[in-house]
C-alpha positions as CSV (number, residue, x, y, z in Angstrom):
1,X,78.1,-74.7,-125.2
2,X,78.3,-71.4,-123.5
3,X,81.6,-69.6,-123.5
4,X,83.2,-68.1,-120.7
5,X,84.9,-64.9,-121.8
6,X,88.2,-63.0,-120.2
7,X,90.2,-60.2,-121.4
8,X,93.2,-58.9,-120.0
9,X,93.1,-54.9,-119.1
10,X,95.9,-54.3,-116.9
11,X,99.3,-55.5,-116.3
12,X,99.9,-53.3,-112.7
13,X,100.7,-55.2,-109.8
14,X,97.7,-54.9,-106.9
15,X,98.1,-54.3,-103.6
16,X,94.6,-55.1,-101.7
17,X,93.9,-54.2,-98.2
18,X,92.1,-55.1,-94.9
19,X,91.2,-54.5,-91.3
20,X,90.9,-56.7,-88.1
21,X,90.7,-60.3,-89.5
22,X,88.4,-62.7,-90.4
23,X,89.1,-64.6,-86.9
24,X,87.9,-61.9,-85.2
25,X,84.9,-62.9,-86.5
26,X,84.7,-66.4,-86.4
27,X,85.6,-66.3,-82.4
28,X,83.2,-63.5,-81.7
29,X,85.4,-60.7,-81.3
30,X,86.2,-57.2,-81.5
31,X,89.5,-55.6,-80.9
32,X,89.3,-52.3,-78.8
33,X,90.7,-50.5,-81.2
34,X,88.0,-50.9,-83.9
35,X,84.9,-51.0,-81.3
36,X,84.3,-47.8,-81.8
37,X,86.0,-46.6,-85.2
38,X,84.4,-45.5,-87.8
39,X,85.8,-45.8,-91.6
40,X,84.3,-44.3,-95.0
41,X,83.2,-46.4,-96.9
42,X,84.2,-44.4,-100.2
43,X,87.5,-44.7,-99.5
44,X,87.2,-47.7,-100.9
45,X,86.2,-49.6,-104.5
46,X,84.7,-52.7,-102.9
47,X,85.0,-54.3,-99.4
48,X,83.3,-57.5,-97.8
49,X,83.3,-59.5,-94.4
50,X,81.5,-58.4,-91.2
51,X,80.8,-54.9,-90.6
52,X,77.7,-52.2,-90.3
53,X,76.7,-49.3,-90.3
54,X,75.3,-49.0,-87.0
55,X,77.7,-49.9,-84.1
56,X,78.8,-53.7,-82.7
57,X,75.6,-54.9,-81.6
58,X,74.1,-54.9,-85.3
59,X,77.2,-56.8,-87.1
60,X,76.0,-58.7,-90.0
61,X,77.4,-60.1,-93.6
62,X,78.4,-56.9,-95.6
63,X,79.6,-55.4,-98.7
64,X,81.0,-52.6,-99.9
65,X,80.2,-50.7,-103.3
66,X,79.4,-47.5,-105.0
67,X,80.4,-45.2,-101.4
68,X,77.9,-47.5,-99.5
69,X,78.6,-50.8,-97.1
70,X,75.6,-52.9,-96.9
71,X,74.9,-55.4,-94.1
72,X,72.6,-57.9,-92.8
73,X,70.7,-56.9,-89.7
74,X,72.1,-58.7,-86.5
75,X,70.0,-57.7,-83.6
76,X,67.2,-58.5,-81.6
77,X,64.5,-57.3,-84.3
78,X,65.7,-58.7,-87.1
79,X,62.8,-60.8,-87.4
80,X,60.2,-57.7,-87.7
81,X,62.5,-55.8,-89.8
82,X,63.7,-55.5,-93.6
83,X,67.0,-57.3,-92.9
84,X,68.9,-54.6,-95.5
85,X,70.8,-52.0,-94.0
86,X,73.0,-49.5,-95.8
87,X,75.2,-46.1,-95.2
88,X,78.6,-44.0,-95.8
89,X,80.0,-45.3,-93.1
90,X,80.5,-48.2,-91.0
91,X,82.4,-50.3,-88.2
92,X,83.8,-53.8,-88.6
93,X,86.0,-56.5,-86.9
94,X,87.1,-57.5,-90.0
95,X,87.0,-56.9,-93.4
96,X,88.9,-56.9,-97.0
97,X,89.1,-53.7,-99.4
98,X,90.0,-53.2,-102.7
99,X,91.5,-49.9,-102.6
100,X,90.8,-46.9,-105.6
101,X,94.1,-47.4,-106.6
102,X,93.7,-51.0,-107.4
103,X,93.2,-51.6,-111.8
104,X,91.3,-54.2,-113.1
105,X,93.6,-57.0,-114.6
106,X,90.5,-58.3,-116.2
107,X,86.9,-58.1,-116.9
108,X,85.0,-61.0,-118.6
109,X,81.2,-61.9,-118.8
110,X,79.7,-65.6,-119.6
111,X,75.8,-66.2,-120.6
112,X,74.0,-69.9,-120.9
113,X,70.5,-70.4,-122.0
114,X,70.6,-73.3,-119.4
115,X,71.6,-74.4,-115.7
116,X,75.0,-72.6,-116.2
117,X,77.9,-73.2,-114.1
118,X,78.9,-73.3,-110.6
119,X,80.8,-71.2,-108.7
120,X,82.9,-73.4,-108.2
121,X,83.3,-74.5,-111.7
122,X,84.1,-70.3,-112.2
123,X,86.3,-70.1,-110.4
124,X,88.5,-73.1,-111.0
125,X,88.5,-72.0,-114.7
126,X,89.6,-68.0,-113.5
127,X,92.4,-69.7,-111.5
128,X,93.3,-71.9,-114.2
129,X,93.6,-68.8,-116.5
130,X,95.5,-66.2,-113.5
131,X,97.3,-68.6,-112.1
132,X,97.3,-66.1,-109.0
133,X,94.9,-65.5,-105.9
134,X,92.7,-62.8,-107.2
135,X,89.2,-60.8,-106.3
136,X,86.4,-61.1,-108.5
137,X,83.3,-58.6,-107.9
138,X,80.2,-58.2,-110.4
139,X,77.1,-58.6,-111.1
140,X,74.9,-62.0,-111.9
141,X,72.0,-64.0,-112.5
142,X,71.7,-67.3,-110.8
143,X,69.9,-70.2,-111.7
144,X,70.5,-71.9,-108.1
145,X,71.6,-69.7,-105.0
146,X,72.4,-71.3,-101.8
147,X,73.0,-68.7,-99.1
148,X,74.0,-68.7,-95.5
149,X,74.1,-65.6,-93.3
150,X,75.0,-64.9,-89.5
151,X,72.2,-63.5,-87.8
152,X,73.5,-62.7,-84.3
153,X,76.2,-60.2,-83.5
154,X,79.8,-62.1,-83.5
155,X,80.7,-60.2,-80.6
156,X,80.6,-62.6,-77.7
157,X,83.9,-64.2,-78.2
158,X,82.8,-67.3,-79.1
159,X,83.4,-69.4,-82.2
160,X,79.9,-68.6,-84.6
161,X,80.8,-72.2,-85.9
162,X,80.5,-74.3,-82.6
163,X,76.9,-72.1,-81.2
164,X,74.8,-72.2,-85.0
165,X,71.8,-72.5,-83.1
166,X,72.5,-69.4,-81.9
167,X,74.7,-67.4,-85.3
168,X,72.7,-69.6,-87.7
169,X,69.3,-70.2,-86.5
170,X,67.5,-69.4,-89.5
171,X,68.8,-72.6,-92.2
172,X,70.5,-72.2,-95.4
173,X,68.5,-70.4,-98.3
174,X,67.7,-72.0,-101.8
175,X,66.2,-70.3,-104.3
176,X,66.4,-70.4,-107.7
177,X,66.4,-67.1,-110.3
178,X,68.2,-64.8,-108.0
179,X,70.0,-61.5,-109.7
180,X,73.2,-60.4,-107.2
181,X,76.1,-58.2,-106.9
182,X,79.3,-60.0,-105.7
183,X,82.9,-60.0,-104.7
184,X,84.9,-63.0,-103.4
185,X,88.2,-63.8,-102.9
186,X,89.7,-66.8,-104.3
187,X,93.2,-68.9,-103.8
188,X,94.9,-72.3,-104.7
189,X,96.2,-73.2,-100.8
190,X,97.7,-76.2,-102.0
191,X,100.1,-74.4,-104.3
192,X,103.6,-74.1,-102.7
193,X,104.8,-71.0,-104.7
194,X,101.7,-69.1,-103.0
195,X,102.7,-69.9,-99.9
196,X,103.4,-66.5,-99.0
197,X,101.0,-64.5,-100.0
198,X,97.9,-67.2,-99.4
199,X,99.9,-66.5,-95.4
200,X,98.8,-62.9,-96.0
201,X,94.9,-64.4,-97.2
202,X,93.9,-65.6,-93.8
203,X,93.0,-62.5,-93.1
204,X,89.7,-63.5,-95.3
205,X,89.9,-67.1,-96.4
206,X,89.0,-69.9,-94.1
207,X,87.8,-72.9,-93.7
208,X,84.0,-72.4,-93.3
209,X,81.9,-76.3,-92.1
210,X,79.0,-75.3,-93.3
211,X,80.0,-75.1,-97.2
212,X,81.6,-78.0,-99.2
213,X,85.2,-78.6,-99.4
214,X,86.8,-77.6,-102.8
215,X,90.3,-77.7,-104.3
216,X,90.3,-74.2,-104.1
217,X,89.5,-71.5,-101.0
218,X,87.2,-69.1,-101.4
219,X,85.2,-66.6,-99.8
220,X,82.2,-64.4,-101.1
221,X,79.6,-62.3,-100.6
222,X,76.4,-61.0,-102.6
223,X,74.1,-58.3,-102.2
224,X,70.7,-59.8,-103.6
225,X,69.0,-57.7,-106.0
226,X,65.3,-57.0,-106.7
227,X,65.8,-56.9,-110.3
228,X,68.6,-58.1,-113.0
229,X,71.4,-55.5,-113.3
230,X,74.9,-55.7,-115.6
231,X,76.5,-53.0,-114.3
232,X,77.9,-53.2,-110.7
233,X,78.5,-49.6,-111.0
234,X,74.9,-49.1,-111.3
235,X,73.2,-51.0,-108.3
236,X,71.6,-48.4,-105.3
237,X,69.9,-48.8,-102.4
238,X,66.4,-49.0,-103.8
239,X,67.6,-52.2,-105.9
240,X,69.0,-54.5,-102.8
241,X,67.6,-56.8,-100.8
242,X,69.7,-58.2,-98.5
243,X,73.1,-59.3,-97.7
244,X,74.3,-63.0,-98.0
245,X,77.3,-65.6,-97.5
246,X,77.7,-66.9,-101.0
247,X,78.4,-70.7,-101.5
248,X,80.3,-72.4,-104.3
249,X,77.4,-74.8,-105.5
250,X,75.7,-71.8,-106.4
251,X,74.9,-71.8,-110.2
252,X,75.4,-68.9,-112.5
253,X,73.0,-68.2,-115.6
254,X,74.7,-64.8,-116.2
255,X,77.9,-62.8,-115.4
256,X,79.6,-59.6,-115.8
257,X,82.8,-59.1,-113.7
258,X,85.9,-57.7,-113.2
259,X,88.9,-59.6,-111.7
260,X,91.9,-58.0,-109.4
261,X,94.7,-59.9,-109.1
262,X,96.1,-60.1,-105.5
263,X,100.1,-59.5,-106.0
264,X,100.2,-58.3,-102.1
265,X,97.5,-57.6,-99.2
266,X,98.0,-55.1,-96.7
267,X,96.5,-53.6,-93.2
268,X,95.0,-50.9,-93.6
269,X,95.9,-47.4,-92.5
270,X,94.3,-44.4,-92.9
């Protein structure tokens, strides 16, 4: 049976970060005060949520690596276009960071000659293991990807999840043999002792209706790769695809990751 390997590398409490909120996005809205701002995205280690490097009309799923967000492409040509869009800097009404002065309490890797496991499956035995809510980014081969994605700009301030004809029109994805780069966030919000900080989490976890109910919340994203890749560190431009909501059924062949426990979240301010 394939063995799913962690080792600890760092004791130091994390402090993770984020902007806007997650509801912004789910109710179709924008704050004034982030319409029109503009952050770097190298002044982060990873990111994820809504965001793009264009302006509002062209919010999309995103992620943040390597100095570059990546998003899905939102507006009206999106059909007739690569969906993939990438740059230095970017807008968003909401997303979480993992800040450069964040360490990484672990890193672990699993292989299987097989199916694999599910995310799902993943990430109940991380949480088992940390005990903690924590972020998880790396890189992976699938055996089964299910994928959903917006595909119209969440700026209308309405709730994506009541108008999917209109923020969902094109249906899940399912593919098999898919090579990504992740990050997603996961918590226990049944456990009383997280109470406080899983408060803190809303800002990215949620309930979303169009993925299965687990024990655990989560919430992640993938930037789909054109070829297999180990190193997160290593993915460019020239290697990605497109950007994708990330279910928990999904079903992992390979992984290489890192893991950053969440002892606090904070707004950002730069």
């Amino acid at each position: 049976m394939a063995t799913l390997n962690l080792h600890k590398k760092s004791c130091s409490k994390n402090t993770l970060s984020y902007i806007g909120h997650v509801n912004n996005v789910i109710n179709g809205i924008v704050p004034d005060n982030l319409k029109n701002r503009r952050f770097m995205a190298d002044s982060f280690k990873y990111g994820f949520e809504a965001g793009t490097p264009q302006g509002i009309y062209n919010i999309g799923e995103c992620i943040l690596m390597n100095g570059l967000i990546y998003s899905s492409r939102t507006d009206p040509t999106r059909k007739e276009r690569d969906h993939l869009m990438w740059g230095p800097e970017f807008v968003t009404p909401g997303m979480f960071l993992v800040p450069h002065s964040c360490n990484a309490s672990f890193t672990g890797d699993y292989c299987s000659l097989y199916g694999g496991i599910t995310f799902d499956e993943f990430y109940k035995f991380l949480f088992d293991k940390i005990k903690i809510p924590f972020t998880v980014v790396g890189c992976a081969e699938l055996s089964y990807c299910r994928t959903i994605s917006v595909t119209h700009s969440p700026i209308d301030k309405e709730c994506i999840f009541d108008h999917k004809d209109k923020y969902y029109d094109e249906n899940d994805v399912k593919e098999n043999n898919v090579n990504i780069a992740f990050i997603g966030v996961v918590s226990d919000p049944s456990d009383e002792s997280l109470s406080e900080i899983n408060a803190k989490l809303s800002s990215v976890l949620y309930y979303n209706p169009l993925c299965k109910t687990r024990a655990l919340t989560s919430h992640a994203h993938a930037l789909t790769l054109q070829k297999p890749e180990v190193d997160i560190a290593k993915v460019h431009p020239h290697d990605a695809s497109d950007v994708v909501h990330l279910t928990d059924e999904s079903s992992i062949r390979y992984v290489k990751f890192e893991i950053y426990t969440i002892d606090d979240i904070e707004e950002y301010i730069d």
